[in-house]
C-alpha positions in Angstrom: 0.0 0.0 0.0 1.2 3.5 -0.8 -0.1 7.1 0.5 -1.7 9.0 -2.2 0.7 12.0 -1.9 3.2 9.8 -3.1 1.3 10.8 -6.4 1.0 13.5 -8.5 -2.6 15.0 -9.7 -1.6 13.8 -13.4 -0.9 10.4 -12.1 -4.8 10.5 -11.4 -7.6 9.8 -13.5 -9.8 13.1 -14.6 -12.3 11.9 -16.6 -14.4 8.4 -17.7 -14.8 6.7 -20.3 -17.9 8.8 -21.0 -16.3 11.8 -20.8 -17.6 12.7 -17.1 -15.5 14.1 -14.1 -13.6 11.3 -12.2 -15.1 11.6 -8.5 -12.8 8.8 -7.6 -8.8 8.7 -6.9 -7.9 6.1 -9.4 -4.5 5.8 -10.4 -3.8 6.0 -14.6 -2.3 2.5 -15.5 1.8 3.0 -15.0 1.9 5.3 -12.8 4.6 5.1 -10.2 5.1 6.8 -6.4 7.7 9.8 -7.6 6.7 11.9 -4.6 9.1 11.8 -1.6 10.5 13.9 1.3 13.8 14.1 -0.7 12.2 15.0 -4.3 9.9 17.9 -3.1 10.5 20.9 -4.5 12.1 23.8 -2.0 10.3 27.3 -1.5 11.8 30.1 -2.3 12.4 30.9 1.9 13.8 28.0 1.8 16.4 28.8 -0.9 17.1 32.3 0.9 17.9 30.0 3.7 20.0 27.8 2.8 21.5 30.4 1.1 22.1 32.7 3.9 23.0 29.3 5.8 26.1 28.7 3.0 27.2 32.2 3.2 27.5 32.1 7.0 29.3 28.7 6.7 31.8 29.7 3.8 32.7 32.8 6.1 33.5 30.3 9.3 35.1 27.7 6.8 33.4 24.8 7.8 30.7 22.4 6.3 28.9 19.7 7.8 30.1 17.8 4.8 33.5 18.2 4.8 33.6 14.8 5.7 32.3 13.7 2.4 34.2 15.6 0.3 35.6 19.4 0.0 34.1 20.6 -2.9 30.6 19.3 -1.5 28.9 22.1 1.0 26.2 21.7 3.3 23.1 23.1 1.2 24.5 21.2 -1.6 23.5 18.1 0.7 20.1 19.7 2.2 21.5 21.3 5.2 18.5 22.8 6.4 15.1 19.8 7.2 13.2 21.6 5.1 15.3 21.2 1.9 16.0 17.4 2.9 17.5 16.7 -0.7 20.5 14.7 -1.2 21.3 13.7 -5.3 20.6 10.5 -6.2 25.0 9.8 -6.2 24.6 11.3 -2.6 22.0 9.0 -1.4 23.7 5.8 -3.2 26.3 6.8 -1.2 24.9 7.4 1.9 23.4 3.3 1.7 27.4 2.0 1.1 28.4 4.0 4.4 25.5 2.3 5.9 26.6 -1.2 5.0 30.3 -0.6 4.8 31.0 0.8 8.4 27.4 0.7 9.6 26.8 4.2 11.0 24.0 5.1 13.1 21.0 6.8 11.6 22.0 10.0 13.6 25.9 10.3 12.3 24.8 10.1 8.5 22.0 12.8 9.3 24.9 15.5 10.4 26.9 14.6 7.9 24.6 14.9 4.9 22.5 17.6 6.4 19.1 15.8 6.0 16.6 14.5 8.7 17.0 11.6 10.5 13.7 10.1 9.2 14.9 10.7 6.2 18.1 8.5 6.3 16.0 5.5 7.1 13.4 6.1 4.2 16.5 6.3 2.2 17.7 3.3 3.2 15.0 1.2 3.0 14.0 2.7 -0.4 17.4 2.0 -1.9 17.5 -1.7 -0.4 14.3 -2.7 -1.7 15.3 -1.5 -4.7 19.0 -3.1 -5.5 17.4 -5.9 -4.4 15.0 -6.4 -6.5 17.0 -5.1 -10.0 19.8 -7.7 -8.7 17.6 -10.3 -8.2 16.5 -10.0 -12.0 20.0 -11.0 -13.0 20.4 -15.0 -13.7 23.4 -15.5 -11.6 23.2 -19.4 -12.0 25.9 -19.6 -14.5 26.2 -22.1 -17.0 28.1 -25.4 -16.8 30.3 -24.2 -19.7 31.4 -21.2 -18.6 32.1 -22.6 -14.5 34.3 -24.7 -16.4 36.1 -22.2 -18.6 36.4 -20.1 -15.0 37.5 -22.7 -12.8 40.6 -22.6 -11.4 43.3 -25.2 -12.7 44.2 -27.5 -9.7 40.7 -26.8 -9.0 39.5 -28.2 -12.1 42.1 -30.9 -12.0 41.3 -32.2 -9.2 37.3 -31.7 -8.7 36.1 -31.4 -12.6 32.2 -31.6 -12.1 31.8 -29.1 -9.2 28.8 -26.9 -10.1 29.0 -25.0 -6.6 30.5 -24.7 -3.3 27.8 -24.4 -0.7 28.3 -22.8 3.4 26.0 -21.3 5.7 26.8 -18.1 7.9 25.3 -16.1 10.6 24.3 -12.5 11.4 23.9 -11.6 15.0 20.5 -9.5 15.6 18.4 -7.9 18.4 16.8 -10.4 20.3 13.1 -10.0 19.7 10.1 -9.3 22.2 8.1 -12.5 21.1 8.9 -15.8 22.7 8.4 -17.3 19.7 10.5 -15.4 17.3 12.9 -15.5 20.3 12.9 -19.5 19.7 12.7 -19.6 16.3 16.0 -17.0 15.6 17.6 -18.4 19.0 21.2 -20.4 17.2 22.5 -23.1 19.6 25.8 -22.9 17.6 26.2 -19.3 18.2 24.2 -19.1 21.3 22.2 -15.7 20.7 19.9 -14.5 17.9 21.1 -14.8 14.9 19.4 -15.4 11.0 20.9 -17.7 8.7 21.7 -18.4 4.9 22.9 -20.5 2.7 25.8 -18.8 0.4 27.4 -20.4 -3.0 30.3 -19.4 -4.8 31.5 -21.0 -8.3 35.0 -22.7 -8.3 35.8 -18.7 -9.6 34.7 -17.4 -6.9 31.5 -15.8 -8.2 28.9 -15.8 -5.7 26.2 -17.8 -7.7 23.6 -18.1 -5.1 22.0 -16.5 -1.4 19.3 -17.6 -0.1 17.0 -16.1 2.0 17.6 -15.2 5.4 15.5 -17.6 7.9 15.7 -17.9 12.0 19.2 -19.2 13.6 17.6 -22.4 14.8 17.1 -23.9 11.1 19.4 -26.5 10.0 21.2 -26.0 6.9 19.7 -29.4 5.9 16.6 -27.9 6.0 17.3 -24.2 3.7 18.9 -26.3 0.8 15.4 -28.5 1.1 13.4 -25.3 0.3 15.7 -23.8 -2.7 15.9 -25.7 -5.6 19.6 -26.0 -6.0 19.2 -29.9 -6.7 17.3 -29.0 -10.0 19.4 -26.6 -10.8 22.5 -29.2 -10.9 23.0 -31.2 -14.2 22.9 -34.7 -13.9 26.5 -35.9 -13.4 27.8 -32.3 -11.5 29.0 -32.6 -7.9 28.2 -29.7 -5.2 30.9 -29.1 -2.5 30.3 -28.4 1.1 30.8 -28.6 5.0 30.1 -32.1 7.6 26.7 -30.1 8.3 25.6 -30.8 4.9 24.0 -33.9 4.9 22.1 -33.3 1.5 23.1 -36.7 -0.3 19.5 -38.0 -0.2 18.0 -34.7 -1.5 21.0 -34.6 -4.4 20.9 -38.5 -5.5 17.8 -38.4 -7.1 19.4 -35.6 -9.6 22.3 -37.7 -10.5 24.3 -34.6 -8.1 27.4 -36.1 -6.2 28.1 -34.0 -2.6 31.3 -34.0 -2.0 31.8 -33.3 2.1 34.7 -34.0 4.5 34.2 -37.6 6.6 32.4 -38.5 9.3 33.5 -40.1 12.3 30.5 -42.9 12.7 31.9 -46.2 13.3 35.4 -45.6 14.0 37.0 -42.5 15.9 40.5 -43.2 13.1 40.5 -42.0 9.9 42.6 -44.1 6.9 45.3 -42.0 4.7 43.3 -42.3 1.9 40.5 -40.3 4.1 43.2 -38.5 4.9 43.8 -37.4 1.8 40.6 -36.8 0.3 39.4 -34.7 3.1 42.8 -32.5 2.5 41.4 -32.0 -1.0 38.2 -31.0 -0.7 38.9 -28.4 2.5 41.7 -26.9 0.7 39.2 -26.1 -2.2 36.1 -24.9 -0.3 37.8 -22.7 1.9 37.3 -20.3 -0.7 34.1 -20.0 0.2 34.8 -18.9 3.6 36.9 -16.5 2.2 34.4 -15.0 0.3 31.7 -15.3 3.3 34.3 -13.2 5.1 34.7 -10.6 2.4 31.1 -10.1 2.6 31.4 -9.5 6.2 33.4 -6.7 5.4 30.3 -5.0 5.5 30.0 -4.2 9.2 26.0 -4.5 9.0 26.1 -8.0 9.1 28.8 -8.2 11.9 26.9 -6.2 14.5 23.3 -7.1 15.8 20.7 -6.2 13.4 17.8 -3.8 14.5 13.8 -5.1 14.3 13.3 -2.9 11.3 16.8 -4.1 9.7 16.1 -8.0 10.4 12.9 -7.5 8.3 14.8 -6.5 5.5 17.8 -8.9 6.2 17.1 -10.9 3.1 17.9 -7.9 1.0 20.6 -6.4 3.3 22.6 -9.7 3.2 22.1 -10.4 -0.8 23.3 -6.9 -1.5 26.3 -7.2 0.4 26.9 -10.5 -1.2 26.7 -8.7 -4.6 28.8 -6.3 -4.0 31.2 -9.0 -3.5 31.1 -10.1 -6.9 32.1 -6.5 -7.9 35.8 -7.3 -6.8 38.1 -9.0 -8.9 40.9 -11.7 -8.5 38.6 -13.4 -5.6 39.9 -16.8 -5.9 43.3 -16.8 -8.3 43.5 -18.7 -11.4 46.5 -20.6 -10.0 44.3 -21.9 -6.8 
C-alpha cells in the first residue's frame, strides 16, 4: 500500500470513459510513487535559507560535509530539514556508508545535512530496490562457462563441481516475542542470529543466497526449500561442509556431494580419508573467504535492528553482490 501523496494529480484519472468528471482517486495504469520527502520541490524561503546558511558557513570555513568531500557544502547536501535533498550519487552513497561501516541513523543525518527520518526512508527505499533489480540478473551460470572459470588445480582435481555451498550467521536484536525468540535463538552461536545458505562457483562468483531464515534452522533444512538440486545437471558434484548432509535430496538428480568424513563407526581415519578430506577443505575454503569478504560489510557483523532483520534478506544479498564487484577473488592458479 502506498499514500496518495506519493502521487502526482496527473498520475490521477480526470475523466471516464464517458467523458464525465472522475469523483474517484484512481491511479492512470503505470503510474509510479515519484513523490518523496527528498524529491519535493524547495520554497523560495527555503532557498534564501540555505543560502544565507552557505554564506555564513563559507565565512566560518566549515561544512557539515566536509567529511564527504571538500568541494561538497552543506546546502549542496540539504543542510536545512526543510530542503532534505540529497542527489541521487549522494543517497547511493549514503546506503554504502551504511553497510560498509554501519553508522548510526543519527551520524549520517549531520553529515549529509538531511533528517534523521529521512536516512532510514532512504535506506530502505534503496535496499528494496537493488534488491530487487539484482535479483532479475540470472546469476546461475552455465556449466560451460564454470568450467572455462574454474581454477586449474581446481579443475584438475574436482572437474564436475557446479557450486561450493556454506552457511553463515548474522547476529541480531533479540526479539520481544517468545516465539520469534525461539525460532532465531542459534545453539551454535548461542544468541539471535538469521541464517543463509551462500554459493560461490569454483571462480569465486557468488552464484547463489538464499533467504535469510531464523538461527535455529538446519542448513539441511534451507537447501530443502531452494531448488539447487534442479538446478544441478545430472553428473555435477556440489561441494560443502560435515553439516551438509544433503546426499538424499542430491541423488535423485544424478548430483554427487562432495563433504569431509564422518566419524561414525570408528574415531581413526585411513590415509586415503586422509587425503581426500585434504582435498576438498583446501578447495572450499574459498568460500569462507568470500563469506568473510562479505562480512566486510560491518551491518552484518553487528546485531541487526527489528526494522533491519525485516529486510535482512535484501541487506545480506546486497552485500553479497557487491562482493562479486571485486576481482581476483579466488586466483586462477588456486
Amino acid at each position: 500500500m502506498v499514500c496518495h501523496k506519493h502521487f502526482t494529480e496527473e498520475d490521477y484519472v480526470t475523466t471516464t470513459a464517458i467523458g464525465e468528471n472522475c469523483k474517484n482517486k484512481i491511479l492512470k495504469p503505470g503510474a509510479v510513487p515519484s513523490q518523496f520527502r527528498w524529491t519535493k520541490t524547495s520554497s523560495p524561503a527555503v532557498i534564501a535559507r540555505c543560502d544565507r546558511a552557505k554564506q555564513k558557513e563559507r565565512s566560518n570555513n566549515f561544512s557539515p560535509a566536509i567529511f564527504l568531500h571538500q568541494s561538497i557544502d552543506a546546502c549542496d547536501l540539504g543542510a536545512e530539514v526543510e530542503v532534505s535533498k540529497p542527489k541521487v550519487e549522494y543517497q547511493f552513497l549514503l546506503v554504502l556508508m551504511k553497510l560498509r561501516q554501519r553508522k548510526c541513523n543519527y551520524e549520517l543525518a549531520l553529515m549529509f545535512g538531511i533528517e534523521e527520518k529521512a536516512v532510514y526512508n532512504i535506506f530502505v527505499t534503496w535496499v528494496r530496490f537493488m534488491a530487487l533489480q539484482w535479483r532479475e540478473i540470472d546469476l546461475w551460470p552455465s556449466k560451460d562457462l564454470v568450467h572455462f572459470y574454474s581454477p586449474e588445480d581446481f579443475f584438475d582435481k574436482f572437474p564436475d563441481t557446479r557450486v561450493v555451498l556454506d552457511g553463515t550467521e548474522c547476529p541480531v536484536n533479540k526479539p520481544k516475542q517468545p516465539v520469534t525468540q525461539q525460532a532465531t535463538f542459534s545453539k551454535y552461536k548461542n544468541r539471535n542470529t538469521v541464517k543463509k545458505v551462500v554459493g560461490s562457483t569454483p571462480g569465486g562468483l557468488v552464484s547463489h543466497v538464499s533467504p535469510a531464515y531464523g538461527g535455529s534452522v538446519s542448513d539441511r533444512h534451507i537447501i530443502e526449500r531452494r531448488d539447487i538440486p534442479k538446478m544441478c545437471n545430472p553428473g555435477d558434484s556440489i561441494m560443502a561442509d560435515k553439516g551438509f548432509e544433503v546426499q538424499d535430496l542430491f541423488a535423485p538428480h544424478d548430483v554427487t556431494v562432495n563433504i569431509p568424513t564422518f566419524f561414525k563407526t570408528t574415531n581413526r581415519l585411513s590415509g586415503k580419508a586422509v587425503l581426500s578430506d585434504r582435498k576438498i577443505a583446501s578447495k572450499r575454503v574459498h568460500i569462507e573467504r568470500i563469506i568473510g569478504l562479505g562480512k566486510t560489510y560491518k551491518i552484518l557483523t553487528s546485531p541487526l535492528g527489528h526494522a533491519e532483520t525485516q529486510l535482512a534478506s535484501d541487506i545480506i544479498f546486497i552485500c553479497f553482490m557487491l562482493c562479486n564487484f571485486h576481482s581476483c577473488i579466488v586466483p586462477s592458479t588456486s
